[in-house]
C-alpha positions, 0 to 999 in steps of 0.5 A: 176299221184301222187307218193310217194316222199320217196317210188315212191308209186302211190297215189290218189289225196286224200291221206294224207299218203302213204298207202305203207310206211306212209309217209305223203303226202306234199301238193305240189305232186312230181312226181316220175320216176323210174331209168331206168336199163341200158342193159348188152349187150354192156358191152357183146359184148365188152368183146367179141370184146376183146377176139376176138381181143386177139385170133387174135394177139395170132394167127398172134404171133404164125404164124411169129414165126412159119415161122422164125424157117421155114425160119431159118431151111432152111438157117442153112445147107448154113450157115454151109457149109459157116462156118465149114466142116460140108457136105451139103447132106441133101440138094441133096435129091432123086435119080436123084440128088444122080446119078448126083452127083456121075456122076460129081466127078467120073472121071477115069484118065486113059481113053481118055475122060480124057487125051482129056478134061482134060490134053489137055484143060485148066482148070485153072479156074474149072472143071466139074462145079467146078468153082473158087470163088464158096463158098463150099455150092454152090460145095456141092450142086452139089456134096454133101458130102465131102469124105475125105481131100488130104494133099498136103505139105502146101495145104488141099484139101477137097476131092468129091470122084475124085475132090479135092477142095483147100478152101481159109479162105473165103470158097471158091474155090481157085483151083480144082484137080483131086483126083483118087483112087488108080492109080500107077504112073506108070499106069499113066505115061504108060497111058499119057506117060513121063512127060517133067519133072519127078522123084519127086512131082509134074510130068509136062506135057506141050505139048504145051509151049504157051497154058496158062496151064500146068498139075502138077501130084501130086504123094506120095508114087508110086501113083497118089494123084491129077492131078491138071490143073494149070497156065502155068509157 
C-alpha cells in the first residue's frame, strides 16, 4: 500500500500526483505510519498517586501534632507543681477522690487516735502518706490544692488543710507537721498535758528519752500553729 509522502494520502499504483495535496508522486513509493498518540491515563493515575501521597503525609502531620499538644496538656500540671505554687487539683477529680483527700489532711489533734498514732510514734520521716523526699506534685496528687502558708520564724510551711508541708528549693519534701484549726494552747496542753519544757515556741513532749523522736508544738499568739514529729535531740 502507497502513501503520500508529504500528506500520508493512501495512493493508487498509478497515480502520478497526490489527489489530496498534489504533490507529485516519486517513482520510488515510501510508505507512511501514522504517529501513534500516546494515552493520557498514566500521566492520570500519576497525578492521583501524588495527591494521595500528599493526603496522606498532610494526615500523619496533623495526628503527631495533635498527639504532642495531648502528651504536653498532661504533663503541664506535673511541671507546674515542680516549678511554682500553682495547686495540682484538676488533677483529683470525682468524688471519691475529693473524700479521700479530705480524709487524709483532716486530723483532729485533740482526740485519741491522735495522741496514740501521732504523739506517741515516730514519724520524723512522714505522715498520712506524706512522705519525706516526695516532690509536691506527687503530695497534691493525693491532697490537691494548697489552702494557705504557715510562717514558722525562718520556715514556710505549704498548708493542706491540718498537714503542713516544709519544701526544700527542689521541691521537695523536707518535713511534715500538723497544722489545726484554731486549737488554744491550752486546750492542747489540757488534752495531752504539760510538755517536759514549755513557756515559749516550740512545747517538747518526749515521754521517752531513747525512742529517736521527740513532738515540738509550734504556738503564736495562745494557739496551737503546727505540731511537728521531729528528730530527737
Amino acid at each position: 500500500m502507497k502513501y503520500c509522502t508529504k500528506c500520508g494520502n493512501q495512493l493508487t499504483e498509478n497515480q502520478r500526483f497526490c489527489n489530496r495535496c498534489g504533490q507529485p508522486v516519486a517513482g520510488r513509493m515510501v510508505a507512511y505510519n501514522e504517529p501513534k498518540k500516546r494515552s493520557a491515563w498514566p500521566w492520570i493515575f500519576g497525578i492521583l498517586g501524588v495527591l494521595i501521597l500528599l493526603a496522606g503525609l498532610i494526615f500523619a502531620g496533623l495526628q503527631i501534632y495533635h498527639n504532642m499538644g495531648s502528651n504536653q496538656g498532661a504533663q503541664s500540671p506535673q511541671q507546674a507543681q515542680d516549678g511554682s505554687d500553682t495547686p495540682a487539683t484538676a488533677l483529683i477529680t470525682g468524688p471519691n477522690e475529693q473524700q479521700r483527700a479530705e480524709r487524709l489532711t483532716t486530723i483532729d489533734v485533740l482526740s485519741d487516735s491522735f495522741s496514740a498514732n501521732f504523739m506517741n510514734e515516730p514519724h520524723v520521716g512522714g505522715y498520712n502518706g506524706v512522705d519525706v523526699g516526695m516532690t509536691r506534685h506527687q503530695v497534691e496528687l493525693s491532697t490537691g490544692q494548697s489552702t494557705g502558708t504557715v510562717q514558722l520564724r525562718d520556715k514556710r510551711l505549704i498548708r493542706y488543710n491540718n498537714i503542713g508541708v516544709l519544701y526544700g528549693a527542689d521541691n521537695k519534701v523536707i518535713s511534715v507537721y500538723v497544722t489545726p484549726d484554731n486549737v488554744t494552747t491550752q486546750a492542747f496542753t489540757n488534752f495531752h498535758g504539760d510538755p517536759k519544757i514549755g513557756g515559749a515556741s516550740p512545747m517538747l513532749y518526749d515521754n521517752n528519752p531513747n525512742n529517736g523522736f521527740s513532738i515540738y508544738v509550734h504556738t503564736r499568739n495562745g494557739y496551737v500553729v503546727a505540731v511537728e514529729n521531729g528528730p530527737q535531740y
